[in-house]
C-alpha positions as CSV (number, residue, x, y, z in Angstrom):
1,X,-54.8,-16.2,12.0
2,X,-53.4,-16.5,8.6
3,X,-51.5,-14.6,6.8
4,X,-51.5,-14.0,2.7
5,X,-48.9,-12.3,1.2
6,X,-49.2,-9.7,-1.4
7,X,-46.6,-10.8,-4.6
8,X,-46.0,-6.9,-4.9
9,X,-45.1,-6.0,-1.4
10,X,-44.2,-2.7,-0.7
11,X,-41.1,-2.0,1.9
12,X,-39.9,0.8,3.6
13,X,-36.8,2.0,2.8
14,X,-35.3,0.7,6.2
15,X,-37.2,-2.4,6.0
16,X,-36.4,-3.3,2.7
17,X,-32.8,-3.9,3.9
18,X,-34.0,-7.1,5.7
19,X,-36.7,-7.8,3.5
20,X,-36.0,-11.9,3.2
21,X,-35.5,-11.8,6.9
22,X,-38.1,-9.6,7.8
23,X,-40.7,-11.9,6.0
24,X,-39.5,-15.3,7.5
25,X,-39.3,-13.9,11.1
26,X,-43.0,-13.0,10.9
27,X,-43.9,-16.1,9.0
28,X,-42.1,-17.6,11.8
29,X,-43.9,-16.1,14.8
30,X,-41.1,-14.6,16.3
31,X,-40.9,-11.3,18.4
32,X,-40.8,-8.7,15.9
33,X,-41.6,-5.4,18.3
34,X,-40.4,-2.6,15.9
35,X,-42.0,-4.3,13.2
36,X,-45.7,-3.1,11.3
37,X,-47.6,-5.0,8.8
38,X,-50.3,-2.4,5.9
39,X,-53.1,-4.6,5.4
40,X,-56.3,-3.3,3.4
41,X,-58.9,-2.3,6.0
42,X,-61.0,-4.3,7.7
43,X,-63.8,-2.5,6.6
44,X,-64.6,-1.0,2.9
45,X,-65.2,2.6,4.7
46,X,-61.3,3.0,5.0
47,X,-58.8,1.9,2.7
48,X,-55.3,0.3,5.0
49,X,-54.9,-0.6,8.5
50,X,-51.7,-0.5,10.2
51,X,-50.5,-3.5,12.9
52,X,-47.7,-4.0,14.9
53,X,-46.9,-7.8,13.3
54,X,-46.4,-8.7,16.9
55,X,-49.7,-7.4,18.1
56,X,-51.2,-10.2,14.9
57,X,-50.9,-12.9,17.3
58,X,-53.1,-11.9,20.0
59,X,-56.2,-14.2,20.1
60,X,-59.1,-11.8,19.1
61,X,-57.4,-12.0,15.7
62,X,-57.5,-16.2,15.8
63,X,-59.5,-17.4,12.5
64,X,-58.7,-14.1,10.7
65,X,-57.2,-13.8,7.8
66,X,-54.5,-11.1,6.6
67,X,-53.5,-9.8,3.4
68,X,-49.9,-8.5,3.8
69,X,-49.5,-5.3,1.6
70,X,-46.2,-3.9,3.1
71,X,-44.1,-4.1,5.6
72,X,-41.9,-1.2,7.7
73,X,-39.5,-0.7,10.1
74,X,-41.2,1.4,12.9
75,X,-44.5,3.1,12.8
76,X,-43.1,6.2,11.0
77,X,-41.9,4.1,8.0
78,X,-45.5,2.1,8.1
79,X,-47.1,5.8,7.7
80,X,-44.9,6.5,4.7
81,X,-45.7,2.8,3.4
82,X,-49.0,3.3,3.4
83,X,-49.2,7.1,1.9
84,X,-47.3,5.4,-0.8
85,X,-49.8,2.4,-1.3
86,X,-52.9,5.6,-1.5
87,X,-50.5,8.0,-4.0
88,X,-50.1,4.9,-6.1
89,X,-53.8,3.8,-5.8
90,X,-54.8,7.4,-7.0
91,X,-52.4,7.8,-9.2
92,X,-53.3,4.5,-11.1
93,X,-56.8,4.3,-10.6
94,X,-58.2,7.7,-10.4
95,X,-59.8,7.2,-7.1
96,X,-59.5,5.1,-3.7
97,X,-60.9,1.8,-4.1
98,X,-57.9,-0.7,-3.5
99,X,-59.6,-3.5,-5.1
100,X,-58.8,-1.5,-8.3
101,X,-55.0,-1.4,-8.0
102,X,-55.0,-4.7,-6.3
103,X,-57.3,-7.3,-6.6
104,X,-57.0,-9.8,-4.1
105,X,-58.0,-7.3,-1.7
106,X,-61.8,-8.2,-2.7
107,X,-61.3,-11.7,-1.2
108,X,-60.5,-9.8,2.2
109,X,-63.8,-8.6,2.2
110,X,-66.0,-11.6,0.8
């Protein structure tokens, strides 16, 4: 599995406090249970997906590659991450096609 990082991450408010931290822990493998990762969906038909980063190293995800869009402390905060990936997206594009807002996301798909 590999993991990208988006240049304009978003945080959660609670996550942002350990942001540098955060980042090098799950760059680092480590145990990271209360942690969750927005990535844009694995398929075009939705728009993010939400992972535990923990649950990223389990083998059915070997040879994948992940584009990390935010990062949140606890699934609550992940939910609030990603409504404010979508209100963005609308708000800037008009509509709900990620690759708009944020083009490496195509790549993802290819």
């Amino acid at each position: 599995m590999r993991m990208l990082w988006y240049s304009g991450l978003y945080t959660g408010k609670k996550a942002d406090l350990h942001r540098a931290d955060v980042i090098r822990q799950i760059r680092d493998g480590k145990s990271l249970p209360w942690v969750y990762v927005v990535t844009p969906a694995s398929n075009r038909e939705n728009i993010l997906d939400i992972y535990r980063a923990d649950d990223l190293k389990n083998p059915a995800y070997r040879g994948r590659e992940f584009l990390i869009l935010g990062v949140a402390d606890g699934y609550q905060e992940a939910l609030e991450v990603a409504a404010g990936i979508v209100g963005e997206l609308y708000e800037k594009t008009g509509d709900f096609h990620l690759e708009r807002l944020i083009p490496e996301v195509e790549a993802c798909w290819s």
